[in-house]
Legacy VTK file of the C-alpha trace (Angstrom):
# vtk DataFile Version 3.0
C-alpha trace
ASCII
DATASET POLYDATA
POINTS 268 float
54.572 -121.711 -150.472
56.889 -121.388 -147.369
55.007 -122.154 -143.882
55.070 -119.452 -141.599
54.349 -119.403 -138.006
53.353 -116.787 -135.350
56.499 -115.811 -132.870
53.259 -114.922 -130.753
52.353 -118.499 -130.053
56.293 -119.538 -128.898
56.666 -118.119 -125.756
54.152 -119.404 -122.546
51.598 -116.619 -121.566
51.422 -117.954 -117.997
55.351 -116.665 -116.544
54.601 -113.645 -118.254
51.587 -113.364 -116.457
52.843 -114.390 -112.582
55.903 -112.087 -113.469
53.937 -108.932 -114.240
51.521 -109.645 -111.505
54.526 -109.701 -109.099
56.241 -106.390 -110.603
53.044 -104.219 -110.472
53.206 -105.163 -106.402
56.682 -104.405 -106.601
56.067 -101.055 -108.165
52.313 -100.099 -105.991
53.056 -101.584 -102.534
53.692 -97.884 -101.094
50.413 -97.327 -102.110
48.562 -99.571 -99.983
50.795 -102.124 -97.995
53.346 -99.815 -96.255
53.616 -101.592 -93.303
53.157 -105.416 -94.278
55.207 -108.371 -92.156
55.962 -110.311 -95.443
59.909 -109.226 -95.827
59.529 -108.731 -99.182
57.276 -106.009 -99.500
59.056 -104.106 -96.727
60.756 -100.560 -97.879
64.394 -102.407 -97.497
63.719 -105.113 -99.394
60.990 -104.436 -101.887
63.927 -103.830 -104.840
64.764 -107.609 -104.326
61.642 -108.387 -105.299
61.999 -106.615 -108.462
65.264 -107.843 -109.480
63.531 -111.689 -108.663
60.657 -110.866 -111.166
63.277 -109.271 -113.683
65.706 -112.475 -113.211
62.437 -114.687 -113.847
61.626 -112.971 -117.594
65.110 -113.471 -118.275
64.619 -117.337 -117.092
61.420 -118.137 -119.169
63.599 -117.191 -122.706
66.086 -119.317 -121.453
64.062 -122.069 -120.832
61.548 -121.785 -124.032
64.913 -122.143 -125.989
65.995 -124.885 -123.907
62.786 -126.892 -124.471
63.095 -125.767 -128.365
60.234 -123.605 -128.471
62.560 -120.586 -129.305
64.709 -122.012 -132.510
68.074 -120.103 -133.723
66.510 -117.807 -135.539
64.202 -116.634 -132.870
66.819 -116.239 -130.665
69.650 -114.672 -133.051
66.373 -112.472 -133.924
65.832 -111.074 -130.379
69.585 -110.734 -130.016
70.138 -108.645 -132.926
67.672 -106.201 -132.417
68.187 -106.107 -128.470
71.592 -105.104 -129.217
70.307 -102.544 -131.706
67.477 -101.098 -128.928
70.511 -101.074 -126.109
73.024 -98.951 -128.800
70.274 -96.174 -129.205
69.735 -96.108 -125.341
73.140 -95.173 -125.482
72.812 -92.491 -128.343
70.453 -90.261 -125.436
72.956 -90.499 -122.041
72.749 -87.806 -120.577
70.028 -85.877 -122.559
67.230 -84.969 -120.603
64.068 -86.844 -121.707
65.844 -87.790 -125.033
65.794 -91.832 -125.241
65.441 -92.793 -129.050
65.431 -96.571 -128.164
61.579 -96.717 -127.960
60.204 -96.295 -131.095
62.254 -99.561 -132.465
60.908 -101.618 -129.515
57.564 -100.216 -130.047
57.615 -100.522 -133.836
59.006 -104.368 -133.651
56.840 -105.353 -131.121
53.947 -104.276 -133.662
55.336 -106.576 -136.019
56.089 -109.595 -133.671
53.080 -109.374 -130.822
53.416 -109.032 -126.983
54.569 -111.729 -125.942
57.992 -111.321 -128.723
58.000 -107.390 -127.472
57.740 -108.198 -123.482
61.044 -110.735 -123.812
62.713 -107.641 -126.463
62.023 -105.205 -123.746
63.608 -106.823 -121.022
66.587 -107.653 -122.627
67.094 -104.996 -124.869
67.400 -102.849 -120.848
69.331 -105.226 -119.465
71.383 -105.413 -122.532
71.629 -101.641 -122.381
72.729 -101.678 -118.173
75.855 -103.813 -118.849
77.029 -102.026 -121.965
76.728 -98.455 -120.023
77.317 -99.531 -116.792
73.646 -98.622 -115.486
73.249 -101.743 -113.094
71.814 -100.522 -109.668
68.549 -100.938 -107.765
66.487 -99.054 -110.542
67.342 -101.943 -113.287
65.064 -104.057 -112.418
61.976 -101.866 -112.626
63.350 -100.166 -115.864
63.241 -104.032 -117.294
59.620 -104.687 -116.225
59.023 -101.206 -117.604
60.430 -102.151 -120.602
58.922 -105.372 -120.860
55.400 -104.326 -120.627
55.985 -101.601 -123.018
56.866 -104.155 -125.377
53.823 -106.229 -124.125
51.435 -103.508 -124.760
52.818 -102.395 -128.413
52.060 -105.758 -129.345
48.855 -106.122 -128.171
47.806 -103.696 -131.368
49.260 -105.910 -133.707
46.620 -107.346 -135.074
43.974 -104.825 -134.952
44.957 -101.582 -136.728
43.991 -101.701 -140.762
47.396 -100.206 -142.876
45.909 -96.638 -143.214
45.993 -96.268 -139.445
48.923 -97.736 -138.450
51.651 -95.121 -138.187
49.021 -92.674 -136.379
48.408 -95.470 -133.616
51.956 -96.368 -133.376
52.863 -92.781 -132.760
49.706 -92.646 -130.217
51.004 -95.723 -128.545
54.638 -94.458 -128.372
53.474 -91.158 -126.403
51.556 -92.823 -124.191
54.126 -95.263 -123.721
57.300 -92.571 -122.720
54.866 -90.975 -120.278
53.873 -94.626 -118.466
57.302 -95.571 -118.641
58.487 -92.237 -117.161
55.628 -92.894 -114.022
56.625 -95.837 -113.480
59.965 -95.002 -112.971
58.890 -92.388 -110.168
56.588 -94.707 -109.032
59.885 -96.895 -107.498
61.768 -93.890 -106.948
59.322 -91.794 -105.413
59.459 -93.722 -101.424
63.309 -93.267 -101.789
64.081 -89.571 -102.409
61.106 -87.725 -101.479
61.013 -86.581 -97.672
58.042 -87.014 -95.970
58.326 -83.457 -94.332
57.014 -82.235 -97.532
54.138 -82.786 -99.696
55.665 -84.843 -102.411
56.861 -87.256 -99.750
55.960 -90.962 -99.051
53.886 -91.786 -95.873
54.157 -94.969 -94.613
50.866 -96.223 -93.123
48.453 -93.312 -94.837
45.925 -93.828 -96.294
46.092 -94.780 -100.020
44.208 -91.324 -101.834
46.601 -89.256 -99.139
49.800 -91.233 -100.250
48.709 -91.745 -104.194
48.303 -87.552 -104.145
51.647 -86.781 -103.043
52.718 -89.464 -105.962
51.011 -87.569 -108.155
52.508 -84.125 -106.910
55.769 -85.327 -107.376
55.182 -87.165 -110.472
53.987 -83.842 -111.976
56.332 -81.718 -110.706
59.089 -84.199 -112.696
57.253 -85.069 -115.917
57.909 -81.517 -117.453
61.520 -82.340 -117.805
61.921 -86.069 -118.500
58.609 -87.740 -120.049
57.548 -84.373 -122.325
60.400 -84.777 -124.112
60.811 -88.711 -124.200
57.526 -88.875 -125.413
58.217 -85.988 -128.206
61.293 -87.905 -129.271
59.396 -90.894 -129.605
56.608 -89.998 -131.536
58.526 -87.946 -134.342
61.418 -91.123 -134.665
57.934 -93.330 -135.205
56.603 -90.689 -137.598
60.036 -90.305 -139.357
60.701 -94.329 -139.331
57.590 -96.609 -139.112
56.591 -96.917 -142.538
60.037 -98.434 -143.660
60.828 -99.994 -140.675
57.623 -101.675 -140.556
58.292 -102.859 -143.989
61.541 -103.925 -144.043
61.363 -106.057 -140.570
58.340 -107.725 -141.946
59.535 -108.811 -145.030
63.220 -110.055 -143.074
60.450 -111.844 -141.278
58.996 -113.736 -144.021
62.375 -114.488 -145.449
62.644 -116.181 -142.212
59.588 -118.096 -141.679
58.569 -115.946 -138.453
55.712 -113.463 -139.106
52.665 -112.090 -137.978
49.543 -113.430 -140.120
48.093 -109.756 -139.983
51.852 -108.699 -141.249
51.783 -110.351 -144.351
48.973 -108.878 -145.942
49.718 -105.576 -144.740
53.055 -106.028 -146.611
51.600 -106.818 -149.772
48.919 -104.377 -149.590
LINES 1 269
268 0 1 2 3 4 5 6 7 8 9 10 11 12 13 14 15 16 17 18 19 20 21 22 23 24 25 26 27 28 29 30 31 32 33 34 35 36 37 38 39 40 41 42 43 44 45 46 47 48 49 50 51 52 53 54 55 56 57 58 59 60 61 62 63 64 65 66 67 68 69 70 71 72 73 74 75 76 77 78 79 80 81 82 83 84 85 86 87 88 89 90 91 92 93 94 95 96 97 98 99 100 101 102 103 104 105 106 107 108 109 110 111 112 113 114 115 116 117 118 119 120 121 122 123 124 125 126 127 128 129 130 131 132 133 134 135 136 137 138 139 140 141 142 143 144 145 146 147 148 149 150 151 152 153 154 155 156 157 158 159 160 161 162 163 164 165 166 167 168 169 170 171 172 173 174 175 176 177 178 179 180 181 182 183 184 185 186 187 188 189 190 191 192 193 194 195 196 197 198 199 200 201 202 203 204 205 206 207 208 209 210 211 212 213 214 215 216 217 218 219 220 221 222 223 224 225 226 227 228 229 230 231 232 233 234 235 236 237 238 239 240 241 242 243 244 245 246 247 248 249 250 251 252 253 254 255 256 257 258 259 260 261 262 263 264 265 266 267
């Protein structure tokens, strides 16, 4: 019998940690440190602290396969389907709300755990930047975004019995495309809203005064971008996950990289 090991138990829990610490700052600090001296957290320069915490995810892969911890066919593994996630990015330019590269990420980092999905995300977006020419300010965030999408899918995938799987995969995509989509207006929200209205930022109000004129704006945005993200999502998972989930799992196996709770699920 071929050993198998957990892709799980590769990659260091602790950058993954100080890095997400560090991006939800990056994305809240409106909220409740407006005016702070540190220069990072100030309006002009709080996107630098993003791309930092984006350029650090990117750094732990390269180090874990550096240090061998990542072999080839972890790495050839995450490349492959990172280019796959970035070509169906591509397939929804320009649609309104209609981004078909979630459920893959969502479904693989099911298979694979957090830790696999969080490294999947942030590539697979940077990935997707460079091939479409989306590098700006917002890239960073959408990364981290990405990332703990990825991080979160995984987190389930050990816990769901086979009969419930596709259900919570399709929960977990929904709620997924609408966090991804507040996040997003989250870090764009300071930028573009004027503070002459009610949707605008505040700097120096108090936090429930400045978090309800997030929410305001967040609301009056979600109709027509995460409604329809999150519909697209859940029907490609309802339409795909039960192949999907068996065919990466068995390439898995072939491999030697699996989840434990995978291989039973598999057979069942």
């Amino acid at each position: 019998m071929r050993k198998t090991r957990t892709i799980s138990s590769e990659i260091s829990w602790l950058p993954i940690l100080i890095g997400s610490i560090l991006g939800l700052l990056a994305f809240t600090w409106p909220l409740f440190i407006p005016e702070s001296d540190f220069f990072l957290l100030k309006p002009d320069s709080a996107r630098f602290l993003a791309l930092f915490i984006a350029l650090l995810a990117i750094l732990v892969i390269s180090i874990e396969i550096s240090r061998g911890a990542l072999d080839s066919k972890i790495v050839a593994l995450l490349g492959v389907l990172a280019a796959l996630i970035a070509a169906l990015r591509l397939v929804g330019a320009g649609a309104v709300g209609v981004e078909p590269m979630w459920f893959l990420l969502i479904i693989t980092s099911y298979i694979f755990g957090s830790k696999f999905g969080f490294s999947l995300g942030v590539i697979s977006m940077a990935v997707s930047a460079v091939i479409s020419g989306g590098i700006g300010p917002w890239l960073s965030f959408q990364m981290l975004a990405a990332g703990w999408i990825g991080l979160f899918a995984g987190l389930f995938s050990k816990k769901i019995t086979k009969r419930f799987e596709i259900i919570t995969l399709i929960i977990i995509g929904v709620i997924s495309s609408l966090l991804f989509g507040a996040l997003m207006d989250l870090q764009l929200w300071p930028w573009i809203a004027s503070t002459n209205t009610q949707l605008g930022f505040i700097a120096g109000a108090p936090l429930m005064e400045n978090l309800s004129r997030y929410l305001t704006f967040h609301l009056a945005t979600a109709m027509a971008w995460d409604i329809p993200r999150a519909i697209t999502t859940a029907l490609l998972i309802a339409i795909s996950a039960r192949a999907l989930l068996a065919s990466l799992s068995r390439a898995a196996m072939r491999m030697g990289l699996t989840s434990p709770s995978m291989v039973e699920k598999v057979n069942a």
